[in-house]
C-alpha positions, 0 to 999 in steps of 0.5 A: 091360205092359198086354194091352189095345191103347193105342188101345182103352184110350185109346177107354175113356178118353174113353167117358164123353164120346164117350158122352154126345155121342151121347146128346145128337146122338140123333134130331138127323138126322131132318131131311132138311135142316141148317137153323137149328134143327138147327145151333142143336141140335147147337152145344148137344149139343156145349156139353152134351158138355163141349166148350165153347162155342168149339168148339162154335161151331168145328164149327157154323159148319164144318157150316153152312158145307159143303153136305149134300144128303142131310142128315147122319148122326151118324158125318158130325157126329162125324168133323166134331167129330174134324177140329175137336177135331184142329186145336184140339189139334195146336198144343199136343201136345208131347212132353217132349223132354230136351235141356237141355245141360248135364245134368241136365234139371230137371223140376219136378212140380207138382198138387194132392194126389190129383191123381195126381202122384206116380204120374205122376212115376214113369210120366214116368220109365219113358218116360224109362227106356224112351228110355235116358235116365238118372233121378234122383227127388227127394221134394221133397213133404216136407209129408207122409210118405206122399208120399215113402214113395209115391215110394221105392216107385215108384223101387225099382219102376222101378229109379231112384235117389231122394233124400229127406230127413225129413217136414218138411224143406227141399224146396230142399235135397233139390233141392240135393242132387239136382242135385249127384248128377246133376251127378257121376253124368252123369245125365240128368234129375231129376223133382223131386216138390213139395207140393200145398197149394193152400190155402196159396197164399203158402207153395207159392209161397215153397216154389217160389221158393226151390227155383228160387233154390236150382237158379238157383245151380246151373244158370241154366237150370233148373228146365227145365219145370215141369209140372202133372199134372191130374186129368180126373175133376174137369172143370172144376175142373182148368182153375181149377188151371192159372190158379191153378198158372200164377200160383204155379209158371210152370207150362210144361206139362200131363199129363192123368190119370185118364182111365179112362172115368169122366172129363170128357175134354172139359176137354182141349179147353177147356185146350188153347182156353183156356190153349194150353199145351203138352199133353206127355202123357196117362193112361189108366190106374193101369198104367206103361205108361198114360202115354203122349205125347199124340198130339192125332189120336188123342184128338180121335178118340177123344173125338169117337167116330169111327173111328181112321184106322187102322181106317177 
């Protein structure tokens, strides 16, 4: 377990963000009075923070619209931004409830290479663990052996059972077998590992359609989420993959990784404006403990760099 606290960790997490808001709020609040110009300043600082444009527009028609005196101050503008990122975010914080009857729940991972999935497969397992819910791993990734070597190493770390097959050999059947095994053990959900090759599309997708063909006949409900794991590091780049994993997997959900102060964490916000799709956890860390449900209070605080209510 991680000594340090999860609310630093997470403040850590969205430093480079909140950071970068101040340095571009800076020498803003000189004015006595919130006029058009200011407003027009702040809306571009926020745009500037990787928050994007919407919501940068959400908090300045918000501060236009409230009377300030006496001016405003930098901590006034950042508890603004926290208010607006929170209702921006509440809608889609949703926990990754396991309530499929009857078991097992089939979770099937999906993201590209590098993206921190199969970490973020076995971390999703310990908050399962840590709920008394059994797990079963599955190394549907085949494509590449370092993948399914990666997965075994976290499942005897964690203590949960696994099932693989040869480099190269059918993901569906390894899925197959993994239903089968839960089925007979009573086990409560199975997170299935699947290959990361974006850049063959029509193979991921006939890959995916076959697995899901194979689960059909096992249980009609299943695959019960399909959740893509998304790396924070990369901006941008990771609302492309949600339209591009939407289109190849039906994609049902999103874990943000890598949030470990070098990230762009303002992409959380524009996935959540853009896409509005269920954010069930996020990462902070390489730790286990380091995933965590994400919690939209907290993150908006934390990104906007104003005072956890718990602090305040």
């Amino acid at each position: 377990m991680s000594e340090t606290p999860w609310l630093e960790r997470l403040r850590g997490g969205f430093k480079k963000t909140s950071d970068r808001l101040g340095d571009n709020l800076t020498g803003l609040f000189t004015k006595a009075v919130l006029d058009e110009a200011t407003l027009d300043e702040i809306e571009e600082a926020l745009i500037a923070s990787d928050l994007g444009p919407a919501t940068a527009a959400k908090v300045r028609d918000r501060l236009a619209s409230e009377r300030y005196e006496r001016g405003l101050t930098e901590a006034g503008v950042r508890e603004v931004v926290a208010e607006e990122l929170a209702k921006i975010l509440a809608p889609v914080a949703t926990p990754l409830e396991i309530d499929a009857f009857p078991r097992p729940q089939v979770i099937l991972v999906v993201g590209v290479n590098g993206s921190g999935k199969t970490t973020t497969i076995a971390k999703l397992a310990h908050l399962f663990l840590e709920q008394d819910y059994g797990v079963l791993l599955a190394a549907g990734d085949t494509f590449r052996a370092a993948a399914i070597g990666q997965l075994k190493v976290w499942a005897e770390r964690i203590g949960v059972p696994i099932i693989t097959g040869p480099e190269g050999g059918d993901p569906s059947a390894i899925v197959f077998d993994g239903v089968k095994k839960a089925t007979a053990e009573g086990i409560d959900v199975l997170i299935v590992d699947t290959a990361g090759r974006l850049q063959n599309k029509k193979g991921l997708m006939d890959e995916l359609a076959k697995i899901r063909r194979v689960l059909g006949r096992l249980n009609p409900a299943a695959p019960h989420n399909v959740v893509l794991v998304l790396d924070a590091t990369t901006g941008q780049n990771a609302l492309s993959q949600i339209e591009v994993f939407k289109e190849v997997a039906g994609v049902t959900g999103l874990v943000m990784t890598k949030l470990d102060g070098t990230a762009r964490g303002g992409v959380l916000v524009a996935a959540a404006e853009q896409y509005g799709l269920p954010i069930h956890a996020i990462g902070v860390g390489e730790g286990i403990d380091d995933l965590r449900p994400f919690d939209p209070e907290e993150a908006a605080r934390a990104i906007a760099g104003a005072p956890q209510k718990s602090e305040a």
